[in-house]
N, C-alpha and C positions, 0 to 999 in steps of 0.2 A: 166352599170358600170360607174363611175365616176370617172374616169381619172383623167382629169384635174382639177377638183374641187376643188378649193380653194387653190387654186397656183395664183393666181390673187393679182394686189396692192387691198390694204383696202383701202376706201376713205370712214368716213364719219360711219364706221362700216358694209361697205357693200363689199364684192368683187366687183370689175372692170372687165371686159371683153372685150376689144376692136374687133369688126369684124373688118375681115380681108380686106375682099371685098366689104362693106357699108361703111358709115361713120356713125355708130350708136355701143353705148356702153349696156353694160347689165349688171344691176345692181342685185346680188343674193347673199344670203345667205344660208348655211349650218344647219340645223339643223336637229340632229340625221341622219339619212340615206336619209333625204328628201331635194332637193333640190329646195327653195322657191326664183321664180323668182320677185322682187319689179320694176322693168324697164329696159323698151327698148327704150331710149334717142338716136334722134337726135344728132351728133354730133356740126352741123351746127347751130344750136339754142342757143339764148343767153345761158349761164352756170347759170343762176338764174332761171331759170327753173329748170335744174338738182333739184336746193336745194328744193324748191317748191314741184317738184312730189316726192322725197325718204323724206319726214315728215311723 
């Protein structure tokens, strides 16, 4: 069941995710009943990466 799904900020056209207990974001999209995960970023790491891997 997905809950939470897409109650998240949009950055970029992707939902955000912040763990709680890491310092690493998750980057996913919703499409029809599936939910398609594009990354699991380091927080610690420059943010020009972020842009780099969600292209």
């Amino acid at each position: 069941m997905y809950i939470y799904a897409g109650i998240h900020i949009v950055i970029d056209g992707y939902f955000r995710l912040l763990a709680k207990r890491f310092p690493y974001s998750i980057y996913y999209k919703i499409e029809e009943k599936t939910i398609l995960i594009y990354a699991v970023l380091d927080c610690r790491q420059n943010p020009i990466n972020k842009e780099k891997r969600l292209l």
